[in-house]
LUMRO-328634 format. One record per residue (C-alpha): residue in three letters; x, y, z. Coordinates in steps of 0.25 Angstrom, whole numbers, padded with zeros to 4 digits, always signed. Each point is the difference from the previous one (the first is absolute). Layout:
BEGIN
ALAXYZ...
END
This chain:
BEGIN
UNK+0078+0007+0041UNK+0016+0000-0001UNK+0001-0014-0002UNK-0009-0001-0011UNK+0010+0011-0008UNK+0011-0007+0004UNK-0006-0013-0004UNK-0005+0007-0013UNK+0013+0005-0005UNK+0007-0012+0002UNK-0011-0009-0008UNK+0001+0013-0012UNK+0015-0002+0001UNK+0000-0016-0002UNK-0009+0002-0010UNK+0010+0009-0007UNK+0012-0009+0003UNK-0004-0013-0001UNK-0011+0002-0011UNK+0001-0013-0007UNK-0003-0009+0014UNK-0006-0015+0000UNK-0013-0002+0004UNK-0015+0001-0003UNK-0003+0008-0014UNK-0010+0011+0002UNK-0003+0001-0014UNK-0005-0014+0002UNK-0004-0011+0013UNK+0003+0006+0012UNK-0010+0010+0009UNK-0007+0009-0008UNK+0003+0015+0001UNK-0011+0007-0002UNK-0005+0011+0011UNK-0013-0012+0002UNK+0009-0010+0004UNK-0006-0001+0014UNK-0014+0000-0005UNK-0009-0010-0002UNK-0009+0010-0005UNK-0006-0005-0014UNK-0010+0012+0001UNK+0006+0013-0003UNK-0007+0008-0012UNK+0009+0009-0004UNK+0008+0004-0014UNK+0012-0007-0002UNK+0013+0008-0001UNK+0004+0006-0013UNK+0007-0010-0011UNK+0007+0013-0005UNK+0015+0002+0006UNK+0013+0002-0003UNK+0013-0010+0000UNK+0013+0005+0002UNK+0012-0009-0005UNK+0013+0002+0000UNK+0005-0001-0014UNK+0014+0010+0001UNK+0009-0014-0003UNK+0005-0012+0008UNK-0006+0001+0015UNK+0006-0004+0013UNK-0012-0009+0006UNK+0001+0004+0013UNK+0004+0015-0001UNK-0012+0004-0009UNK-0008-0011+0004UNK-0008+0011+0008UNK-0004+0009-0013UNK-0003-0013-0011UNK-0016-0003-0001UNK-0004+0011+0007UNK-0014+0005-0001UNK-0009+0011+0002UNK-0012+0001+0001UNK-0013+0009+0007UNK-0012+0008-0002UNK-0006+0013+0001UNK-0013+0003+0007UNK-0009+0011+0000UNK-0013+0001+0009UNK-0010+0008+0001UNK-0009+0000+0011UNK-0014+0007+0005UNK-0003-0001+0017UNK-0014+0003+0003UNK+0001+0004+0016UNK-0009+0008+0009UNK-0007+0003-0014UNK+0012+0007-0004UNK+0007-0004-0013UNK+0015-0002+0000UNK+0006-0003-0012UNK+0019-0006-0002UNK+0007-0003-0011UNK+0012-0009+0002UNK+0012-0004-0007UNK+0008-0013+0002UNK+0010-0005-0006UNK+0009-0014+0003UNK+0014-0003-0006UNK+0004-0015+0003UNK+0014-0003-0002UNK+0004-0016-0001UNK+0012-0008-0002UNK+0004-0014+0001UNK+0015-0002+0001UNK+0002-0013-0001UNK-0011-0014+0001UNK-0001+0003+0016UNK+0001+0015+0003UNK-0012+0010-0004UNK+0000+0015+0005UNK-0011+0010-0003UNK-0001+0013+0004UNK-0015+0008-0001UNK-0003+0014+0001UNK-0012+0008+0001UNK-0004+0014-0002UNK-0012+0007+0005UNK-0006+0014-0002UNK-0014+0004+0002UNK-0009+0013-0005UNK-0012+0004+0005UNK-0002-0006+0015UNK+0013+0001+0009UNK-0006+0000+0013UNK-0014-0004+0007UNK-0004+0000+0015UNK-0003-0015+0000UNK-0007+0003+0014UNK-0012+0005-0011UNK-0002-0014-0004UNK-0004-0005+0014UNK-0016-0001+0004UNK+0001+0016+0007UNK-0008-0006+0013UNK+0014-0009+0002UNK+0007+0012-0002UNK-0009+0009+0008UNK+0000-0012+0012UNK+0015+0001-0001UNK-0001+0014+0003UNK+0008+0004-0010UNK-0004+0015-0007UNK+0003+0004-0015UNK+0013+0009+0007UNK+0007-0015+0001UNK-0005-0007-0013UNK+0014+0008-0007UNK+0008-0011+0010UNK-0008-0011-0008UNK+0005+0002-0014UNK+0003-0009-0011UNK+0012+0007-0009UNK+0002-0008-0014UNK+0015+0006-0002UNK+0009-0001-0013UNK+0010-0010+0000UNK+0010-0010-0006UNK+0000-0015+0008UNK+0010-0011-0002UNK-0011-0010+0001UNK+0007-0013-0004UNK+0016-0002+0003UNK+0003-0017+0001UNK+0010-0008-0003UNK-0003-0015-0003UNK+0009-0012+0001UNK-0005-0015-0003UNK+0011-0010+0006UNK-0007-0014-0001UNK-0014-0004+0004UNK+0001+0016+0008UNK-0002+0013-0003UNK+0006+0014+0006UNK-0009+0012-0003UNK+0006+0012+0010UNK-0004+0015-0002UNK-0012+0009-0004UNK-0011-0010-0007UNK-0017-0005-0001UNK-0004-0009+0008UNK-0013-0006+0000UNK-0007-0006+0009UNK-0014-0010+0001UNK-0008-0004-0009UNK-0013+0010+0001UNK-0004+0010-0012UNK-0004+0014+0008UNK+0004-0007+0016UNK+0014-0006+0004UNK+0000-0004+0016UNK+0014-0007+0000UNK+0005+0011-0007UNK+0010+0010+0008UNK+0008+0007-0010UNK-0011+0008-0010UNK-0014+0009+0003UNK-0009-0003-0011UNK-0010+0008-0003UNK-0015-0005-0003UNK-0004+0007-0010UNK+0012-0002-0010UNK+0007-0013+0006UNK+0009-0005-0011UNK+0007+0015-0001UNK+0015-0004+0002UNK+0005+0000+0014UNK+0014+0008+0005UNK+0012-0007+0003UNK+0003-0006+0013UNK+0015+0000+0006UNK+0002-0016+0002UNK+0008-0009-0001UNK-0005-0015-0004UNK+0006-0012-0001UNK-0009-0011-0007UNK+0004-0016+0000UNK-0008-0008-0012UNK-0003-0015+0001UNK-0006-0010-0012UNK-0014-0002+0000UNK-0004+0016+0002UNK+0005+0004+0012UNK+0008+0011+0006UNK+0004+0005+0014UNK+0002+0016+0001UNK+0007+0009+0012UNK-0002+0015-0003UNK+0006+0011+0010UNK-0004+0014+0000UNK+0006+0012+0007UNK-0012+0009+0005UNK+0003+0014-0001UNK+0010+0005+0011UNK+0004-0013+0002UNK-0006-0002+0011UNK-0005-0013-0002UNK+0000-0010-0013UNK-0011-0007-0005UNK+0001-0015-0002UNK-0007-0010-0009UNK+0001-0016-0003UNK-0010-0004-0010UNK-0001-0014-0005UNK-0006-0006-0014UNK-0005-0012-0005UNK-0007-0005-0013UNK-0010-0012+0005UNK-0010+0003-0011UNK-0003+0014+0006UNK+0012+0010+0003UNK+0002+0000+0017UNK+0006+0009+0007UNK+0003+0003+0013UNK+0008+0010+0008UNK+0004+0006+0013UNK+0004+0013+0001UNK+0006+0013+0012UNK-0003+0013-0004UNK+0002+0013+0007UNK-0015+0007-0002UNK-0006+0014+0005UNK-0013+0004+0005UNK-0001+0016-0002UNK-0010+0007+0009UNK-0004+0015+0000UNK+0008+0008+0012UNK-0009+0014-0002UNK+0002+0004+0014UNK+0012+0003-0004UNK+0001+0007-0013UNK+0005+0005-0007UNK+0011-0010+0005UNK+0005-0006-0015UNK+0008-0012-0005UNK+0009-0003-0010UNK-0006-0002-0015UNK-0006-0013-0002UNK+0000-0005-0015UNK-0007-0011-0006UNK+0007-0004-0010UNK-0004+0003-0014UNK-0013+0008+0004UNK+0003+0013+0009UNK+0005+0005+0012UNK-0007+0002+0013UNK+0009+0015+0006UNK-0003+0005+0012UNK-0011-0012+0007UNK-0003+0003+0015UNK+0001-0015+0003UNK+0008-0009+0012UNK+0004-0015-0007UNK+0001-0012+0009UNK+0010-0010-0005UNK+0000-0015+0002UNK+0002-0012-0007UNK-0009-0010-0006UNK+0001-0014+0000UNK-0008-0005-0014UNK-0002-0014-0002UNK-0008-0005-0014UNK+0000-0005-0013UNK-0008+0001-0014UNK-0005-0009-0011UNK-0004+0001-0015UNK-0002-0009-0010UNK-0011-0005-0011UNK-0012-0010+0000UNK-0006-0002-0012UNK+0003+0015-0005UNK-0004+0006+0012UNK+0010+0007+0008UNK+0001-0002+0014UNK+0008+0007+0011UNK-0001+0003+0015UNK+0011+0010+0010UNK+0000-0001+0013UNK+0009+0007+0013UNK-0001-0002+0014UNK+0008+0013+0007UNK+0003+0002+0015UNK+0001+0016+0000UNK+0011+0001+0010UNK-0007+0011+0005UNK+0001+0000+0017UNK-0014-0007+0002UNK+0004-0012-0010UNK-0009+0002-0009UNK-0004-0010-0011UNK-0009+0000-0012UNK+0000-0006-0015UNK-0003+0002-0012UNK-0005-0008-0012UNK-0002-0002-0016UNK-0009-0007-0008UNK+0000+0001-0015UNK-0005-0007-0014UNK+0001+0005-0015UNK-0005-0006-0013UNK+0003+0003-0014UNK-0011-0002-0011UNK+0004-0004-0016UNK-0009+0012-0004UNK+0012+0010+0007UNK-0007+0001+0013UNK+0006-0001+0013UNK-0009+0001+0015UNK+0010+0001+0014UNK-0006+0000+0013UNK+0008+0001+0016UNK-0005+0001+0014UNK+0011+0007+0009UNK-0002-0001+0016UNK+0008+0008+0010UNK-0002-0003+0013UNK+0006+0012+0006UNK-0009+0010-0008UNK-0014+0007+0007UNK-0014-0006-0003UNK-0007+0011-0005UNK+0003+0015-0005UNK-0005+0006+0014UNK+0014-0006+0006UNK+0009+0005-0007UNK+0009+0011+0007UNK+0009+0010-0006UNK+0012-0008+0000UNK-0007-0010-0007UNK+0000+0010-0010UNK+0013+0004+0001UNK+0006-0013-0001UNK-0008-0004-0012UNK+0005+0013-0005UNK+0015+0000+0001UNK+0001-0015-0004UNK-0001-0010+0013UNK-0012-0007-0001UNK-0007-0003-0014UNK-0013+0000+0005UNK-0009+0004+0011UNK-0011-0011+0003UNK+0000-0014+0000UNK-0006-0006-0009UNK+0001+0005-0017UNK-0005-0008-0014UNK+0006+0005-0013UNK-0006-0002-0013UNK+0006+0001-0015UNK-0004-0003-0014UNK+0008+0003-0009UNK-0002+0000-0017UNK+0009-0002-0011UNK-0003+0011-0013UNK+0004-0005-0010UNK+0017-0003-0001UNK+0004+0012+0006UNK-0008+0004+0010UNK-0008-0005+0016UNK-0011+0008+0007UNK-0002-0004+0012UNK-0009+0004+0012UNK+0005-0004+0016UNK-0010+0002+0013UNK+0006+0002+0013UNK-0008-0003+0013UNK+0001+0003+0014UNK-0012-0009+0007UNK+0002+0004+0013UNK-0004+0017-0004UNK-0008-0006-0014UNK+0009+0010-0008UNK+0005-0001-0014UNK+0010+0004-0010UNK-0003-0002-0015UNK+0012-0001-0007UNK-0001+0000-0017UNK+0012-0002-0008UNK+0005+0001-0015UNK+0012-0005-0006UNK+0005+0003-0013UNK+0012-0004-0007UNK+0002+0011-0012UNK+0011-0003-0007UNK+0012-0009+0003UNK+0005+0003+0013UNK-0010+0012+0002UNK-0010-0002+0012UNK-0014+0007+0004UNK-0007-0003+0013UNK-0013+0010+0005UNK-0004-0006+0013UNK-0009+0007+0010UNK-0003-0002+0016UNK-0016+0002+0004UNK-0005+0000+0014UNK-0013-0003+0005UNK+0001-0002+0016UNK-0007+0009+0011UNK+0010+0012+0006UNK+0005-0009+0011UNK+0004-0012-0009UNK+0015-0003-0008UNK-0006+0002-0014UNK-0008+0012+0003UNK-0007+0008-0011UNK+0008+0011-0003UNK+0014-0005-0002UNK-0001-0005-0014UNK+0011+0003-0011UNK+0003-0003-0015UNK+0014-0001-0006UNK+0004-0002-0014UNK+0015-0006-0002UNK+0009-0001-0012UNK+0011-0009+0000UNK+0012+0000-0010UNK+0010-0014+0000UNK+0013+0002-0004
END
């Protein structure tokens, strides 16, 4: 983690000395900076940023080029968020209100250098901490052998606070690009599923919702004809061991990719027997913290080798993920997982989105799953418990300001569902309102058991 400051400052400091450099424009040619630009996902619904922001130029007199180059063109930019959400658990209504709000603070120096820095800043009402041991099937937790007096070491803890989510500094040399610090990264292709994908958790139910920054640094190499080769590095946390990643893309009709990536990865597994032993807070970033979770981890890395596609027939949008992981757990452990979608807009505002997802590695029906099943479903390792998923989507244009939409998650192996209906509404310029809902239909044992349904409404305001 030292180097990358090291690295950073000196990079910040170049870009303050030496602010009118040769090289590629980024205002134009070049590598693209947006956070997508490792994505070859045309799918993602979701509003556009803001056109509101305000430009601060320097206009006190004549200007030293590369003293206040730093402070000419900058912009800021953000939202604020506020959600209001209703859990329906155990028959028991919970009702949160959150407030979000992002400040993004851009500058471009000079035609090759680009720094932004984002904040983010969380509060909640309402809900502050729930015993997520209560969302489990209770015979998992009663085969566990855990009683109520430990469910208090299972707690989700939404806590207030203010994140630097983005932090980067860009430079674009010819035909390369330098992109170090806090910053998106997307990966694959799929809508609601993401394989290849190391850096992000989605969540099913509102894929497109933004993702939390990754500390990386990624060097990117363009060629003519639509191809790149990427390298990222990423510290894990304590620095034990750094994730690695070579992704390489071509244009041949469709976009290709293909990737080999070392990743440190955990598997977390209940240690009751010696409760009430606790570990340190674990934080997933951008949802809540996991405090006191009576639970061992097993390190290891993975070796992931895979590759994506996307492209358009005739209208129809076409795209498959695929991953093939040895687990580096002691028994060598092997298993793979794999995506296959289509999309199709229609000239009356309609649009239809199907995938299939397959995990290898996930159990063939509710009766086998175990508590850490649960548990790693919970705190964010696995995205899924069973093999074998469909998704469904059709969506709705109203009229020019608004889309309705309905989406079906399935689990064919326990036959549960999750019906997920949506609303999007654009009510003045730069003022958004979404009222989605999560229904559940499955039997006590199955992922999308009744019972665990919810509805949010969410305002969003572009500045």
């Amino acid at each position: 983690m030292r180097y990358y400051s090291v690295l950073l400052t000196v990079l910040m400091l170049s870009s303050l000395l030496f602010g009118q450099g040769t090289g590629v424009p980024i205002d134009g040619g070049g590598i693209p900076l947006d956070d997508n630009e490792f994505s070859s996902n045309a799918v993602l619904i979701e509003p556009p940023v803001g056109n509101a922001s305000i430009t601060i130029e320097n206009t006190s007199g004549p200007v030293n080029n590369n003293q206040y180059a730093i402070i000419n063109n900058l912009h800021i930019s953000g939202y604020y968020e506020n959600d209001f959400n209703m859990y329906l658990i155990s028959d028991e209504v919970l009702t949160q209100d959150y407030n979000r709000i992002r400040i993004d603070i851009e500058s471009k120096p000079s035609k090759h250098v680009m720094t932004r820095i984002g904040f983010i800043g969380n509060n909640y009402l309402g809900l502050k901490s729930f015993p997520y041991i209560q969302l489990l099937p209770r015979h998992v937790v009663d085969t566990a052998g855990i009683s109520s007096e430990y469910w208090q070491y299972f707690n989700y803890t939404f806590k207030d606070s203010i994140v630097l989510d983005n932090a980067y500094i860009v430079w674009s040399p010819d035909f390369l690009q330098f992109k170090i610090g806090k910053q998106t990264i997307n990966r694959g292709t799929g809508y609601v599923w993401n394989p290849t994908d190391v850096f992000n958790t989605k969540n099913a139910f509102d894929p497109t919702y933004e993702k939390p920054g990754v500390t990386a640094a990624v060097i990117t190499r363009t060629w003519k004809h639509g191809g790149n080769a990427n390298i990222i590095l990423t510290p894990a946390e304590q620095g034990k061991y750094m994730k690695k990643e070579l992704i390489l893309q071509q244009k041949l009709g469709f976009t290709w990719t293909a990737s080999y990536c070392e990743t440190p990865a955990a598997t977390s597994f209940l240690t009751w027997k010696n409760m009430p032993m606790t570990v340190p807070h674990m934080t997933i970033p951008g949802m809540y913290t996991l405090v006191d979770v009576p639970i061992a981890v097993e390190q290891r890395i993975e070796k992931r080798a895979g590759g994506d596609f996307v492209g358009d027939i005739h209208g129809l949008e076409i795209r498959g993920e695929g991953v093939y992981i040895l687990s580096g757990n002691a028994d060598g452990q092997e298993y793979w997982e794999a995506l296959g979608g289509m999309q199709y807009f229609f000239s009356i505002g309609m649009m239809m989105m199907t995938e299939y997802f397959y995990n290898s590695a996930g159990r063939a029906g509710a009766d086998e799953y175990t508590f850490n099943d649960w548990l790693r479903y919970y705190i964010g390792e696995t995205d899924s418990l069973a093999q074998h998923y469909l998704f469904y989507m059709i969506q709705q244009n109203i009229g020019a300001f608004g889309k309705g939409s309905t989406s079906v998650l399935y689990n064919v192996d326990d036959n549960s569902v999750g019906l997920i209906p949506r609303l999007d509404w654009s009510l003045a310029e730069n003022f958004d309102l979404t009222v989605f809902g999560l229904i559940t239909t499955g039997t006590v044992n199955s992922e999308y058991y009744a019972g665990q349904s919810q509805a949010q409404i969410r305002v969003k305001v572009y500045f």
